[in-house]
C-alpha positions, 0 to 999 in steps of 0.5 A: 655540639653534644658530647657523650661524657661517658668517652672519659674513662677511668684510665684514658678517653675512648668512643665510637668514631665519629659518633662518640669521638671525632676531630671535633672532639678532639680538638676540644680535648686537646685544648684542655689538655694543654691548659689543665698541664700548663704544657709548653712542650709535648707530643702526639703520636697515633695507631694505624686505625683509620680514624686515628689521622682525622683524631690525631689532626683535631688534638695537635689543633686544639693543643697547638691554640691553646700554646703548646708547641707539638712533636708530632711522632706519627704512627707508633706504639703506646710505649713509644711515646711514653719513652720519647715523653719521658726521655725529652723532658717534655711536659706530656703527651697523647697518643691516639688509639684504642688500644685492643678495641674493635676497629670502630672504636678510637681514643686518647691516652694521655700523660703528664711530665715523666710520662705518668699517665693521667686518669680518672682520679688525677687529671681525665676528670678535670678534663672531661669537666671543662669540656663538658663545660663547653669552655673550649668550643671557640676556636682560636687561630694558631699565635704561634706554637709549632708543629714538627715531626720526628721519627724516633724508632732508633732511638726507641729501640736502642732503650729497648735494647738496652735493657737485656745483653744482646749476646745471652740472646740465643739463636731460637726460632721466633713467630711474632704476631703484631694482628695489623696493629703497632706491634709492628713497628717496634718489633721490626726496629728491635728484633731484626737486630737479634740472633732470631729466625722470625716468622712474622705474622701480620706485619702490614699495618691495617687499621680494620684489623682484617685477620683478628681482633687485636687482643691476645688475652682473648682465647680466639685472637691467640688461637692461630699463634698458637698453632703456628708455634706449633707447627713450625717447630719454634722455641718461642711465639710473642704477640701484642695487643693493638697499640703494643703496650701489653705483650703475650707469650706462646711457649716452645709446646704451643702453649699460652703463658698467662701473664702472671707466671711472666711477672713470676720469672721477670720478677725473679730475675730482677730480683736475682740482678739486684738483692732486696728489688721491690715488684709490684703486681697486682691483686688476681695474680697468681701467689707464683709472684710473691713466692719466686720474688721472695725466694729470690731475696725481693720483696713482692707488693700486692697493689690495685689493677690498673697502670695509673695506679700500678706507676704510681706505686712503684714510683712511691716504691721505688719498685724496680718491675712491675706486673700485671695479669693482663700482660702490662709489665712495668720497669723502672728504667723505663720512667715507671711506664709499661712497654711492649717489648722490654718483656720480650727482650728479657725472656729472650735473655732468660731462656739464653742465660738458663739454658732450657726451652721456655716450657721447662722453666714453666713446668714447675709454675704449672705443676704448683700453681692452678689458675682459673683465669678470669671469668665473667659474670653478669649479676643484677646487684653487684654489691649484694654479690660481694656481700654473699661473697664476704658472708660465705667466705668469712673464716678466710683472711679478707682484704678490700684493696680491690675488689673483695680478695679472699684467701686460704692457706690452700686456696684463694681468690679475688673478685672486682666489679667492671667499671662500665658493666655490672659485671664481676671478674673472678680470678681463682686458683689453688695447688691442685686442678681438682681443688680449683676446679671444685672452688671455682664451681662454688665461688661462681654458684654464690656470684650468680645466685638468684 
């Protein structure tokens, strides 16, 4: 059979069902998993997507073959088989998902002992070239692995918990919106434990995602949040993507909080438990993030988009918390992986342990600093943009740790090609809205000159 190598991504394996990715596929996948880690022991979980039990059942096939023997953790969230990876010494793990991708579309993403995930660079490259290879197209009948099942949603959710304490959590009405996807799952685990009035919006499990799109960072998908916070007089909206790794915040004024102001105050707060924290955070954030983590007596590292890249940095750091803009956020309680819910546990705490609704402890972040958020642009030649870019902006302090980041004392920028399109992102901000609204404009003429 012909397989489409372009499923292997930089940070996971991802296509269209069935044509790009199927049980077939999976299969193939999950015997080279196996042997690339010379894996004894792992586990497979999957999202609700419709084709996820036929991907699901093809992968724990190829990795039972290959001598493996399979936890099968059923339908939960990214995180949660990151924890159960991690916390049972197993030798790694896939969960079948696609993240926030439409509901055609379906993958794996996998890791290795301690949870730390396999990319492009380290591990989804080997892969993708044995099976491209054709080494695994036989297949071998079982000799002898196992298959079980385990249900681990207490045990997730106590980790969970154990993050924050429970009595700072004040009594606040909270919508959540899990979109039909994973978020579910954990969310009815862990928060059905707190002192909260929820509202919950979109619980019931649907893998064709009928009421929106599973992705929050898209203005559209976190419109209807937006506006029932607002309608039901709540203190706080959280919602999440579809496999609920990444979560998004709603403010008590209906407000959308980007995730670098989130990494800012989690940053800070860690900070403030223990003097002299390392947080990493990625290259478009907000200087929100060294600013606060550096008053708080920690030291904040700039380091590359990207959760591969991000783990491994704190692992090397021995950084305590990690963020990014995209709403991943990284612990390193947590075996250095992202989670969906510790963040909204610690906010939870914060708002309890401050005292003020959510909006007053954002008003100084938004009155300092404004962001353009990240905007696309479609150019010809990628390379000859940075280049105007680099010549235009040469007076400033230039750093191509991802992307070209440009910097000003009043104002500053990073701009990073897409791996897949020839497209670059543009994340922009200064200390006045004028000021970065007149940047902005002037940094998209040069991306976009003909």
């Amino acid at each position: 059979m012909m397989i489409d190598p372009s499923i292997f991504k930089a940070y996971d394996v991802r296509g269209i069902h069935p044509q790009q990715l199927d049980g077939e596929v999976a299969r193939r996948i999950g015997r080279a998993f196996v042997d690339y880690l010379g894996a004894k022991r792992i586990a497979v979980g999957r999202d609700v997507r419709v084709s996820s039990p036929e991907i699901s059942h093809g992968f724990v096939r190829g990795a039972s073959s290959q001598g493996a023997d399979v936890i099968d953790i059923g339908v939960a969230g990214t995180d949660m088989l990151y924890y159960f990876v991690a916390s049972n010494d197993l030798d790694g793990g896939a969960i079948v998902t696609a993240s926030h991708n439409p509901k055609e579309w379906n993958g794996l993403k996998l890791v290795r002992h301690g949870a730390l995930a396999l990319s492009g660079d380290a591990g989804i490259k080997e892969i993708r070239e044995a099976v491209m290879a054709g080494r695994y197209a036989d297949d071998p009948a079982d000799t002898g692995p196992t298959v079980s099942g385990r249900s681990i949603r207490d045990d997730y959710a106590r980790h969970c918990l154990s993050f924050i304490d429970i009595t700072a959590v004040p009594r606040l009405k909270v919508v959540l919106d899990t979109g039909n996807g994973m978020g579910a799952v954990g969310a009815e685990a862990i928060f059905t434990r707190l002192p909260l009035d929820l509202v919950k919006m979109y619980f019931d499990l649907d893998g064709t995602f009928p009421n929106h799109p599973p992705d929050p960072l898209v203005e559209a998908n976190r419109r209807e949040i937006m506006e029932r916070v607002a309608a039901e007089r709540a203190d706080l909206g959280i919602a999440w993507d579809g496999d609920a790794d990444r979560c998004f915040f709603i403010d008590d004024t209906g407000q959308f909080v980007p995730g670098d102001f989130v990494a800012a105050l989690l940053g800070e707060a860690f900070c403030r438990k223990e003097p002299g924290a390392r947080i990493v955070y990625d290259v478009r954030a907000s200087r929100a993030v060294p600013d606060l983590v550096s008053a708080a007596g920690g030291t904040a590292l700039m380091h590359r988009v990207g959760h591969a890249f991000m783990k491994k940095r704190m692992r090397d750091e021995n950084a305590v918390f990690g963020g990014e803009v995209s709403g991943h956020y990284y612990f390193r309680e947590n075996w250095y992986a992202d989670n969906g819910m510790v963040p909204a546990l610690l906010v939870l705490e914060m708002i309890g342990h401050r005292g003020r609704r959510l909006s007053e402890i954002l008003a100084p972040l938004r009155d300092r600093y404004h962001l353009s958020g990240e905007i696309n642009s479609r150019v010809s030649d990628v390379a000859a943009a940075i280049e105007r870019l680099r010549t235009r902006y040469h007076d400033a302090h230039i750093h191509t740790l991802d992307g070209i980041s440009v910097d000003y004392p009043e104002w500053h920028f990073n701009v990073r090609p897409s791996n897949t399109e020839p497209l670059l992102r543009l994340n922009l901000e200064a200390y006045s809205r004028a000021e970065m609204e007149r940047r902005r404009d002037e940094v998209l003429a040069v991306i976009r000159q003909a």
